[in-house]
C-alpha positions in Angstrom: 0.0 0.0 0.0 1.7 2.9 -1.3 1.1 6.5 -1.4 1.8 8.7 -4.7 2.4 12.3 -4.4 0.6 14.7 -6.8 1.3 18.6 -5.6 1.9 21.1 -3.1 0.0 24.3 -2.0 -0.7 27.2 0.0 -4.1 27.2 1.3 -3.5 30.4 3.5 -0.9 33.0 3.9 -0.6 36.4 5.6 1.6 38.6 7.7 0.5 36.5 10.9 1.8 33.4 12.5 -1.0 30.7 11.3 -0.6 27.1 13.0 -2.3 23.8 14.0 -4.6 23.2 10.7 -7.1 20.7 11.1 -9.7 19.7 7.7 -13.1 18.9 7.4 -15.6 18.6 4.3 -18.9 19.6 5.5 -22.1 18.3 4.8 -23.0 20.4 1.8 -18.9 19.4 0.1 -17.2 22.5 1.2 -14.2 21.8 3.0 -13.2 24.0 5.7 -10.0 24.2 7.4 -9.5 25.6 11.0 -6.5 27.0 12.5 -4.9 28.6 15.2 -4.2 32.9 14.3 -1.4 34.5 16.5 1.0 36.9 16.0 4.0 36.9 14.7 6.7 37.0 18.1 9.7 36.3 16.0 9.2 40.1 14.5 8.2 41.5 17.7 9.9 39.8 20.3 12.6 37.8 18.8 11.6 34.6 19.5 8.9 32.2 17.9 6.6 30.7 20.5 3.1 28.9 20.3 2.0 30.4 23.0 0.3 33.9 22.2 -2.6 35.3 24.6 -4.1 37.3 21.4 -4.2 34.4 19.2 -7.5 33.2 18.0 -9.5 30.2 16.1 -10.1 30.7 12.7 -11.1 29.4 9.5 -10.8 29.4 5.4 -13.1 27.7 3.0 -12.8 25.8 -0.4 -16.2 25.3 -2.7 -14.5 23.5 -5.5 -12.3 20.6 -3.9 -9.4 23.0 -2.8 -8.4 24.3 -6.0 -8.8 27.7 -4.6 -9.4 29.2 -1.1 -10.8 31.9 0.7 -8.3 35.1 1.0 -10.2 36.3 4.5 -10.2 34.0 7.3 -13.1 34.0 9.1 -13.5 33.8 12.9 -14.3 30.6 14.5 -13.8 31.8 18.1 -11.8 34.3 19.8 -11.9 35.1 23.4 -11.0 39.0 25.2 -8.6 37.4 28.4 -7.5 34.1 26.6 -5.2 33.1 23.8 -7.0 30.4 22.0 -5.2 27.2 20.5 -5.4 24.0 18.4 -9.0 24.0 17.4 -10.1 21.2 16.1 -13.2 20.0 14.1 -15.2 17.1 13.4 -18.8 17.1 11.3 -21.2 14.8 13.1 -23.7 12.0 11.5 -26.3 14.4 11.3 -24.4 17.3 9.9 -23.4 19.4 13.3 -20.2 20.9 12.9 -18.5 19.9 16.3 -15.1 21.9 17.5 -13.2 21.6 20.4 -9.9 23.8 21.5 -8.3 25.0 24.9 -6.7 28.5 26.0 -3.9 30.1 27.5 -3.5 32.6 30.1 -0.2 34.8 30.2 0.7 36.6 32.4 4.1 38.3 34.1 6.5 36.0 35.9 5.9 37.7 39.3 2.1 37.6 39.1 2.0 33.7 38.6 2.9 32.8 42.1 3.8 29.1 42.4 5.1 28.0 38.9 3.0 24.4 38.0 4.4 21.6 36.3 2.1 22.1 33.7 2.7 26.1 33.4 5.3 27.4 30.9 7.8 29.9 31.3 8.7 32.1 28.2 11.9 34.3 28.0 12.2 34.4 32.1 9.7 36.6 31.8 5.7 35.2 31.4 4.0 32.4 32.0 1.7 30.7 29.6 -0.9 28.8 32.2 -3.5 26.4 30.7 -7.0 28.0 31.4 -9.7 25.6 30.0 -11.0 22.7 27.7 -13.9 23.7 25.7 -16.4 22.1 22.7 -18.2 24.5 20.7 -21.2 23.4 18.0 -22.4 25.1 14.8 -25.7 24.1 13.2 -25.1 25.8 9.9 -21.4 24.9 8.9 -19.9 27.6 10.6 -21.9 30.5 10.0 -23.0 30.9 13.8 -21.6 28.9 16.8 -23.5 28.0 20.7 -21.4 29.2 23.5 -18.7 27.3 24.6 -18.9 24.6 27.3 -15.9 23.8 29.4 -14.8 20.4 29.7 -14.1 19.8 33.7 -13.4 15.8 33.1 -10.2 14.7 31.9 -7.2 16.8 31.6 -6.3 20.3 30.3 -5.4 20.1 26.7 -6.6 18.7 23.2 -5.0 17.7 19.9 -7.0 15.7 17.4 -10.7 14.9 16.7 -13.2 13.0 18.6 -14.7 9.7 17.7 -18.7 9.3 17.1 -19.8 5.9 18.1 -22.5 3.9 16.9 -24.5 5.3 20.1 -24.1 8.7 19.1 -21.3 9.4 22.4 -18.9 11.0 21.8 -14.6 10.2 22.7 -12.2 12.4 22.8 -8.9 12.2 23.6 -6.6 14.9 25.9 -3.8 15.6 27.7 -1.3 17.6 30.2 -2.4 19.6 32.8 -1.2 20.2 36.5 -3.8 17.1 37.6 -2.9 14.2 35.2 0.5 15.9 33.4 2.4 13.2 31.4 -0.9 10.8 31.1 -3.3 10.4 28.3 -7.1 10.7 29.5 -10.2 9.9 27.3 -13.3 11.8 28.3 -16.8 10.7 27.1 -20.3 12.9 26.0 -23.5 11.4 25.6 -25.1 15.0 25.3 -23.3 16.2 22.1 -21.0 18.0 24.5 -22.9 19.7 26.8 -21.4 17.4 29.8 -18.5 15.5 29.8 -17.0 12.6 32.0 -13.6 11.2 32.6 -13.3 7.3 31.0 -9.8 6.3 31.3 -6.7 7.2 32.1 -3.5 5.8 30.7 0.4 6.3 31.3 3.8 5.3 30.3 7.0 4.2 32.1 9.2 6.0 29.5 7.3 8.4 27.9 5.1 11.8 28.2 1.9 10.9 26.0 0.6 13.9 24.0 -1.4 15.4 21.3 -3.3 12.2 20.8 -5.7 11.5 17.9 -8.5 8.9 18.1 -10.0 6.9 14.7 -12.9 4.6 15.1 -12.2 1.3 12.8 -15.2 -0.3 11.0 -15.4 -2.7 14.1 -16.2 -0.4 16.3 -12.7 -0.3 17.8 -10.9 2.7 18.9 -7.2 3.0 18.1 -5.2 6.0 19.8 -2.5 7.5 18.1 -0.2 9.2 20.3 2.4 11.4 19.9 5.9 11.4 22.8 8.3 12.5 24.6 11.1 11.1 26.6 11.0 11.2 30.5 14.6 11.1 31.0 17.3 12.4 28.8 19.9 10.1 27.0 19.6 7.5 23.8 19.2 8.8 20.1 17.4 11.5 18.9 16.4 10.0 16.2 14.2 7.8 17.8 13.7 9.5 21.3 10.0 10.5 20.2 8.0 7.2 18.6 4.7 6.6 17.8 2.3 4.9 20.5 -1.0 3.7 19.6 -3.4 2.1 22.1 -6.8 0.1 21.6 -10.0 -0.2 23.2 -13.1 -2.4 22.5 -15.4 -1.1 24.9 -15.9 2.9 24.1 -13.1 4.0 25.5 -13.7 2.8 28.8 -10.5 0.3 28.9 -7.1 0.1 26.9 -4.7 -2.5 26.0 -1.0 -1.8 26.2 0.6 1.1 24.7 2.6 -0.4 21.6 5.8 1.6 20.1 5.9 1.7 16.9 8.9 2.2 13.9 7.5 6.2 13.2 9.1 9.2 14.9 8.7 12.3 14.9 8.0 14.8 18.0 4.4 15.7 16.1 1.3 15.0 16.6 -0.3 12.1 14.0 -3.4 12.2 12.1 -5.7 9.2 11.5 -8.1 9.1 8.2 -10.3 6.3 6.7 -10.2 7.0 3.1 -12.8 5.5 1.1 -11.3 2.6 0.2 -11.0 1.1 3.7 -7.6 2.1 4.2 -6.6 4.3 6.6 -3.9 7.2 5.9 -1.7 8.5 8.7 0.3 11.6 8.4 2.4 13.9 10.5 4.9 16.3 10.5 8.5 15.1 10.6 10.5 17.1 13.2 14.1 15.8 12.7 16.7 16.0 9.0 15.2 16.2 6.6 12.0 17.9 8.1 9.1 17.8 5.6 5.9 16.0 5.6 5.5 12.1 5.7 2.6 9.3 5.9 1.6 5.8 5.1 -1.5 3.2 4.8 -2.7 0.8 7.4 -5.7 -1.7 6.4 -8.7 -0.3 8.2 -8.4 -2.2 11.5 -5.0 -0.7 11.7 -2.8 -3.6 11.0 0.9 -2.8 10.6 2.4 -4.9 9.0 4.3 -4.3 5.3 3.9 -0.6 6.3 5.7 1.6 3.6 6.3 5.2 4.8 5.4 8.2 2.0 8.0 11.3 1.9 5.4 13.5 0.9 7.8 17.0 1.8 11.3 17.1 3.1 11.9 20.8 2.1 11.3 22.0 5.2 13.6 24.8 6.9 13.5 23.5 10.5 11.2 22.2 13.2 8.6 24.3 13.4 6.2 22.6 11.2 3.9 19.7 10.6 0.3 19.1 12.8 -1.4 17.2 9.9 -4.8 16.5 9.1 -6.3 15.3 5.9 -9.5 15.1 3.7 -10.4 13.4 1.0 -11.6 15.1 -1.9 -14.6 14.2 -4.3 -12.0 12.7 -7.0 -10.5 10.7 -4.1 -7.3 12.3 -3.9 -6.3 13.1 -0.8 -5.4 16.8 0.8 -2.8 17.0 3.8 -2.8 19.8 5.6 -0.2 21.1 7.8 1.5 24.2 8.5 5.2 25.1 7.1 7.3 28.1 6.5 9.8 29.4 3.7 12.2 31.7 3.2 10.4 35.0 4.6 9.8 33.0 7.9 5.9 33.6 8.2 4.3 30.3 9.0 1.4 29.2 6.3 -1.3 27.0 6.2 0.1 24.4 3.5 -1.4 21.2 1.7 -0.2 18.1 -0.6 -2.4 16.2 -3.1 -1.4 12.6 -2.9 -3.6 9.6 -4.3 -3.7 5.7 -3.4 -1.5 3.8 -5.9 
């Protein structure tokens, strides 16, 4: 199972520092793509960081298969204390467009009292403190959006898209925090998100488990894709950060093992079920030659014969990749990320590759 590269592009571009792309198509065919807006700190400050308490949620469209895109992003959701990141999307069974993203609070060094293991300190001089965990719903692809609700179960972050089981719940997968920091923890909805509840909680000896992605296989099982980071320092870097995936038969309620697997890459990974049955993976790869990579699993995420796809390797350092992909109505596929040239400003980018 091989993957077969077709083009590049630039889906959006501006003067600002645009990150975290995540790709639906919506019920009507448009596909939409959602991102995080900040600004750019390397010009201001001298120093890029993803942490930004003016950044924002946003979105562009396509209405012909992502030939061309919207030149205005639109707001998704912004908020007047909080710097918004990662939102992600997901378009329910019955059409609901379903988001969820989490915030950051900055604020001076001296005014964050007692420093949290979860808390990041930027330049000696702010702290960027996890706020909040929130879903969001729009019944009209986009156009308006309900009020937030804060997700209390679970942990304090979120990277990748929830799961709709055959019961309508929904699984989502999250991470970090001061409460649970280097463990994984599902959280559950039955109420389209308006309450939430804590499932399960998994950890690893070796390793910090974050950014995880769920995908729900045709049997109904759920397979975790997780991205890492050593707990202790030594061994190679080129394989310090593997993939992890995980497995549950039951909702989400129980795991089996964590299982390494041959990928690394400190990125996040993206899990799609292309039409075929197959499932395409993708991420950003963080070490020489950084680019863009990905390969096929069968649809109950066997891996065996797995043949990895270079799909970029022109990138100009590590500050790139959180993939997600679509497939489009000719059954290409679109792989979305974000990437930088030359000038420095990060861009929302894609690939065109097809199934060979």
């Amino acid at each position: 199972m091989k993957l077969r590269k077709i083009k590049d592009l630039v889906i959006y571009q501006d003067g600002q520092y645009n990150t975290f792309p995540n790709a639906v198509s919506l019920s009507d065919g448009t596909l939409m793509v959602g991102f995080r807006q900040g600004r750019d700190l390397q010009r201001l400050i001298g120093k890029t960081m993803h942490i930004d308490p003016a950044s924002k949620a946003v979105h562009v469209r396509s209405s012909d298969g992502g030939t061309s895109w919207e030149t205005t992003a639109a707001l998704l959701h912004d908020d007047f204390l909080y710097g918004i990141q990662d939102p992600c999307l997901n378009v329910l069974k019955e059409g609901t467009l379903f988001a969820t993203f989490f915030t950051w609070k900055v604020m001076a060094k001296e005014d964050g009292g007692s420093i949290g293991p979860a808390d990041h300190v930027m330049e000696d001089q702010w702290v960027g403190r996890l706020e909040g965990l929130y879903s969001i719903r729009s019944a009209d692809n986009g156009a308006s959006w309900d009020a937030p609700v804060r997700i209390t179960a679970g942990a304090a972050a979120v990277r990748g898209n929830a799961a709709e089981l055959g019961d309508g719940s929904l699984v989502l997968a999250t991470y970090g925090g001061n409460e649970f920091g280097d463990k994984m923890t599902i959280v559950r909805t039955t109420e389209r998100g308006l309450t939430w509840t804590l499932s399960a909680v998994l950890e690893h000896e070796d390793y910090k488990l974050q950014e995880p992605n769920l995908y729900l296989a045709p049997s109904g099982k759920l397979v975790a894709f997780i991205r890492t980071a050593p707990k202790r320092k030594g061994g190679s870097a080129e394989t310090a950060c593997p993939l992890l995936t995980a497995e549950s038969v039951d909702g989400g309620k129980s795991w089996s093992g964590l299982t390494e697997r041959p990928f690394y890459s400190p990125s996040p990974f993206h899990a799609l079920r292309l039409r075929s049955g197959r499932v395409l993976v993708s991420y950003g790869y963080r070490l020489e030659p950084y680019g863009v990579r990905a390969f096929l699993l069968d649809a109950e995420c066997g891996f065996e014969d797995v043949e990895e796809t270079i799909l970029r390797e022109d990138g100009l350092g590590t500050d790139i990749g959180y993939t997600s992909a679509v497939q489009l109505p000719d059954d290409s596929i679109l792989v979305t990320y974000y990437y930088y040239g030359e000038s420095g400003y990060r861009y929302i980018a894609g690939t065109i590759c097809r199934e060979e």
